[in-house]
N, C-alpha and C positions, 0 to 999 in steps of 0.2 A: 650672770647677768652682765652682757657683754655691753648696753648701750646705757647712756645718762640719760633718754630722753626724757625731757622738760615738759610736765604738764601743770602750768601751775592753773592757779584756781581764779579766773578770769571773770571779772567783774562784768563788761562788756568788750564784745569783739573789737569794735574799733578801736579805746583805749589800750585793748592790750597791742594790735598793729602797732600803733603810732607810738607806744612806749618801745615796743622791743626795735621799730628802726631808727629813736632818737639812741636807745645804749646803742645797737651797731655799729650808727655812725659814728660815737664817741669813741665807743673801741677800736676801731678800725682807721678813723680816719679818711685818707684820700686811699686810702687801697682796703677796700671793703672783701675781696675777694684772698685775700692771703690769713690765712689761720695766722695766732699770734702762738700758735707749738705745730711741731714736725715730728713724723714719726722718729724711733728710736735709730734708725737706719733707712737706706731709700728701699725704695720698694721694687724689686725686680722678681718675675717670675723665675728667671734662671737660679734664685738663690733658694729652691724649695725644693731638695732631695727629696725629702720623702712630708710630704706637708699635713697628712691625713693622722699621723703617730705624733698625737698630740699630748709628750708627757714631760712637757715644765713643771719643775716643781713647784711651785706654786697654785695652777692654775690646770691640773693636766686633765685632759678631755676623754676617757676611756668609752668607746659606744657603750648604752644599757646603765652607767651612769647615771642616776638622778639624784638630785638635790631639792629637798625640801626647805624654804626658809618661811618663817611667820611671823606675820609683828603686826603692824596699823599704819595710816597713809591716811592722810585728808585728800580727797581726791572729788570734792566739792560741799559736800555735807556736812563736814567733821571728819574726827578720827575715826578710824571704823576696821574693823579685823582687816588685813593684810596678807594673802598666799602668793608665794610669787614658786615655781613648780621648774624645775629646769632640768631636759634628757636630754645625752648626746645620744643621737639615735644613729644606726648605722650605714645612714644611706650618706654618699659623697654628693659634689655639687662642684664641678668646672665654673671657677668664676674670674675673670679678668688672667689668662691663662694661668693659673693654681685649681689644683684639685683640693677643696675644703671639706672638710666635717661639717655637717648638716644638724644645728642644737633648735631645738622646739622649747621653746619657753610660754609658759600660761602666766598669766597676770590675773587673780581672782581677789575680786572686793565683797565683801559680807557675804563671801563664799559665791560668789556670782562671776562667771567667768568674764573679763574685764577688755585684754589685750591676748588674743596668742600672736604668735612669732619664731618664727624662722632667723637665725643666724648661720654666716658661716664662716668659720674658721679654719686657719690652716699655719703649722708651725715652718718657721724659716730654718736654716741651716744653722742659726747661734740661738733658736731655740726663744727664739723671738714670738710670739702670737698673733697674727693678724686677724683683724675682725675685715670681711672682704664685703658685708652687705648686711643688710637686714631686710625683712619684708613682715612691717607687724601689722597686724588686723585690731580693729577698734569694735566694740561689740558695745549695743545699747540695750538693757537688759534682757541680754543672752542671747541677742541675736545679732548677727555679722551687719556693723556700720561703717565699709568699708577701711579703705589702708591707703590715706593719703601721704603717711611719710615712707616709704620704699626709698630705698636708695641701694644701688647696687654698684661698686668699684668697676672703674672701665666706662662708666657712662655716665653723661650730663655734667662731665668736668667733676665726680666724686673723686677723692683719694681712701685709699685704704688708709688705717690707723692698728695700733698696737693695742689688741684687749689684754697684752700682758708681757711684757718685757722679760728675756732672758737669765739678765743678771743685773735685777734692779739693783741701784745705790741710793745711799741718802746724798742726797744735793745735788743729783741729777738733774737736766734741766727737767721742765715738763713737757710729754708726749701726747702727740694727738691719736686720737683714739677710730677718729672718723669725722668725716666733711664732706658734706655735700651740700654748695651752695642753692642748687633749686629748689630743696623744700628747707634752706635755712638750717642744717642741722650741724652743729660742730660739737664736738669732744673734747675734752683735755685732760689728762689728768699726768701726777706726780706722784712720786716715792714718799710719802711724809713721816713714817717710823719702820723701824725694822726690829725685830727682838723681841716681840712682844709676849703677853700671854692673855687667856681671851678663852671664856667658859660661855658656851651655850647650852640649849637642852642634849644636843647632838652629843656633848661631850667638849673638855679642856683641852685646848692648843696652846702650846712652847712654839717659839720663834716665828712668830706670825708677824706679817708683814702689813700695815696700813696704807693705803693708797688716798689721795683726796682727788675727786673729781669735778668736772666742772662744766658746764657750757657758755663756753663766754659771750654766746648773743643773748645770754638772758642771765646776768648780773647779779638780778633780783630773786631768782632762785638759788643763792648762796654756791652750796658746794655736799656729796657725799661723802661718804668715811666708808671705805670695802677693807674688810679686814680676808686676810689670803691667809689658810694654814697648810701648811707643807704637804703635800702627799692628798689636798682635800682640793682646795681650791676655796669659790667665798664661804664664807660661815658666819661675817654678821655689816649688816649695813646700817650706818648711821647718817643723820641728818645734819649740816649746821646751817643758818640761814635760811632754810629751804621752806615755805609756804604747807610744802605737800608734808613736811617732818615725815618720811618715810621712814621706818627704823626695822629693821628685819633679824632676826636670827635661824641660824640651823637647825633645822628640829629634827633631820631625818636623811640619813646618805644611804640609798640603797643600787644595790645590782641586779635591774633586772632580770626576771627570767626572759627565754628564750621569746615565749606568747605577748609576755607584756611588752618585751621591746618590737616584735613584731607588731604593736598595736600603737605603740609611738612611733613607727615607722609607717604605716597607711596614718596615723592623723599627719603626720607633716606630708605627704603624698598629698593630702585632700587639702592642706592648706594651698600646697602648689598647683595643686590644679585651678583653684580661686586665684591665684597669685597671675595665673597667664590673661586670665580673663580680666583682672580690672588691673592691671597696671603695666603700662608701657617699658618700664626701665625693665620689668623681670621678661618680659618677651623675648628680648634680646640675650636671655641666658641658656644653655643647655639645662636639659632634665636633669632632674637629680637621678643619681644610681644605684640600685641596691647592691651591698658588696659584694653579689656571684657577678656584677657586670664587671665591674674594675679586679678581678682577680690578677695580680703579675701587674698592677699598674705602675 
């Protein structure tokens, strides 16, 4: 689950406008336009040997890959069952020159498909993780309600952010994860325990590592709790402050077969073919490629 976005649960449209640009401005100040965290290192494409072999230990991205997590989310009704579905699937995607991995993530509320999305990632040379874009789709009972927050690295003054740093430490500062000021969207987060242990349905993890997340133009959404197990990646999310109380656990890590990842590989195809059509920023991208194209990349 590479992004924090912020859906809180909105009384009316205008008041929440006019509340989230009174925190901005108090956050920000006279420079509204500079994030209050920076990635872990700067970001240059020349620093990405091989960006698609994505296996930090913490967080590593192997294609056919999927991750099951469940738990509950107010997400305007109440609490209410919670699936959040997550594939690296094995198609690439040229973004902001870096070749990424291509992750399809489902968002399902009372089992009703909620959010899909496209992320893409790609590891640096210290083994760094970049999150280079996302393109998620909004769905109003079960049917596509467009995807007004896209934001893709390289355009509209976005920067790329860290969905997961190399060799986290405790008392690091905190890292931005992603920012892009046209549709408002900033990231943050921090190292906040290391050592841990942490039992889901999935199974018990030693040495797991806590992250706390944030979006600092919306204050009043608190903060998450991602817990990282070695060799797994997330396996339970927690809520503090947060309106939405999203809480998630692992319930299921499995390795595709050859047919089922071929079948999470045409749904993120079909997401991208909607993605050229209703949004400006992803036009501007190369196709994504199934892996007989990039062979010897």
């Amino acid at each position: 689950m590479p992004s924090r976005r912020v859906r809180p649960v909105v009384l009316t449209v205008l008041f929440a406008s006019l509340l989230a640009f009174a925190n901005s401005a108090a956050a920000y100040g006279d420079d509204p336009e500079k994030p209050p965290c920076a990635p872990v290192t700067q970001f240059s494409s020349f620093n990405f040997r091989d960006p698609t072999t994505i296996d930090n230990k913490w967080n590593p991205l192997v294609p056919g890959t999927q991750l099951t997590l469940n738990g509950e989310a107010d997400r305007g009704g109440g609490l209410s069952p919670h699936e959040v579905v997550t594939t690296v699937t094995d198609l690439t995607k040229v973004v902001d020159g870096v070749r990424t991995v291509v992750i399809l993530e489902k968002d399902l509320n009372e089992r009703q498909l909620q959010e899909a999305e496209l992320n893409f990632q790609a590891q640096d040379n210290a083994g760094n993780i970049w999150n280079l874009g996302e393109y998620p789709e909004e769905y109003e009972h079960g049917k596509f309600d467009g995807a007004p927050d896209v934001w893709i690295a390289g355009t509209s003054d976005t920067e790329p952010g860290n969905s997961m740093v190399g060799t986290p430490q405790l008392g690091s500062p905190e890292y931005l994860q992603g920012w892009s000021p046209e549709i408002e969207f900033l990231d943050c987060a921090k190292v906040a325990e290391m050592q841990q242990r942490t039992c889901v349905p999935a199974g018990c993890y030693e040495d797991v590592m806590v992250t706390h997340e944030r979006s600092p133009l919306e204050p009043e959404s608190g903060y998450q709790l991602k817990y990282y197990a070695p060799g797994v990646g997330n396996v339970r999310v927690g809520a503090v402050g947060d309106p939405e109380g999203e809480t998630l656990v692992l319930t299921k890590v499995s390795q595709l077969s050859p047919d089922d990842l071929a079948k999470a590989r045409q749904q993120a195809l079909e997401l991208e073919k909607r993605a050229y059509k209703v949004s400006h920023a992803y036009r501007n991208t190369q196709p994504a490629d199934p892996p007989s194209t990039v062979a010897g990349f």
